[in-house]
N, C-alpha and C positions, 0 to 999 in steps of 0.2 A: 369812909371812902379811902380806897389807898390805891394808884394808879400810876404805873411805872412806863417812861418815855424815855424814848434814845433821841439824843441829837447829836451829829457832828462834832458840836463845839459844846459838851458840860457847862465850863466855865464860862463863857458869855452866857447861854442859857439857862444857868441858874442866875448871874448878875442881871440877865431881861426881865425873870419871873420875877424878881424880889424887887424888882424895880419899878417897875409896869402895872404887877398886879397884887404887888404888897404882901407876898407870899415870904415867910420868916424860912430864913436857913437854919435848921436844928442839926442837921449832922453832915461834914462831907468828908470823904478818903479819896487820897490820902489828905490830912489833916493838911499840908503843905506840897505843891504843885497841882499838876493838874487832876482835875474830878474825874475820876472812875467813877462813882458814886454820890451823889445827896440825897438827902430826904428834906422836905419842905412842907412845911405847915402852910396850909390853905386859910387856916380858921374852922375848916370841918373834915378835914383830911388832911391826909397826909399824899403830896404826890414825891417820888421816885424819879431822879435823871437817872443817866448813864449813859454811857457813849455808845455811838454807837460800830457793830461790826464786834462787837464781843460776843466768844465763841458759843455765848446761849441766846443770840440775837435771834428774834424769828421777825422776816420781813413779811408784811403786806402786798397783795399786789400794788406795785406801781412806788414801791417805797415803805418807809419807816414814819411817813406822815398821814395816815390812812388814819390816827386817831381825831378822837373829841371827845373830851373833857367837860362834864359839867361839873361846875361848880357851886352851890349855896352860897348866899351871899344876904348878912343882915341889911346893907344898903346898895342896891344893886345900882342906882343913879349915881351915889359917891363913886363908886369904882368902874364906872363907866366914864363917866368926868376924867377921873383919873385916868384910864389906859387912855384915853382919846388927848389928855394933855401930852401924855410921854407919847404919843406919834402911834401907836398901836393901828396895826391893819382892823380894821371895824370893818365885819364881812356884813353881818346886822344890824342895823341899830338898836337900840333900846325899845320897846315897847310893850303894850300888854297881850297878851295873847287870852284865845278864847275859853283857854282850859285854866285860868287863874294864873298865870304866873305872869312876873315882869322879868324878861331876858335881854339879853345881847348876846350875840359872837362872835369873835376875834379870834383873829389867825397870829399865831408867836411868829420868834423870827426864823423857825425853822419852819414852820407850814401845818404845826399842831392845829387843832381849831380847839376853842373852849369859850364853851356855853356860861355865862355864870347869870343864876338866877335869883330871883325874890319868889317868895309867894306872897299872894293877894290876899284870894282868897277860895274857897271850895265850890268848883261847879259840876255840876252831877256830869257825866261823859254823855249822856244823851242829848245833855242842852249845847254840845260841842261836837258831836258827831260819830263819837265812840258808843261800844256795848261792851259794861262791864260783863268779866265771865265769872261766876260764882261755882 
């Protein structure tokens, strides 16, 4: 997964991500001042800042926060723990859902949302409400 988000403010929002939800800083430009650019390791991706209002900006309606981010996650209660100690807006809580997986959702501090999940385990879509299409 590789998924690229504007905020306002880069540098606090790389210093929230890496804070909050334990996301590694692997590159930012310029190397010294403010962030044009990072890249950040998830654990299974790799997510993209950048400020926003740069001349390849494409807005959403109603704004730059119209995203959601899911995320994989090998313990999804430890980093639920986690974003809920560091004060994280928790839009969902932690639970299991009926299609196998254990999620939460959390809103950053520009108004991203991001899913991060666990799987369980495998339930067929019918015993959940879905029809697979073949």
């Amino acid at each position: 997964m590789v998924v690229e988000l504007a905020y306002t403010d880069p540098d606090r929002a790389v210093d929230w991500l890496v804070r909050v939800f334990g996301f590694r800083l692997l590159l930012r430009q310029p190397a010294i001042g403010t962030i044009r650019h990072a890249d950040l390791d998830t654990g299974g991706g790799i997510v993209m800042v950048r400020r926003t209002g740069e001349p390849y900006t494409v807005s959403c309606a109603g704004g730059h926060t119209c995203k959601q981010v899911i995320v994989w996650v090998s313990d999804v209660d430890e980093h639920f723990m986690r974003s809920t100690a560091a004060g994280a807006d928790i839009v969902q809580p932690l639970q299991d859902k009926p299609w196998g997986l254990r999620q939460y959702l959390v809103r950053d501090l520009e108004g991203h949302l991001w899913e991060f999940t666990r799987h369980l385990r495998d339930v067929p879509p019918r015993e959940w409400g879905a029809v697979a299409m073949t």
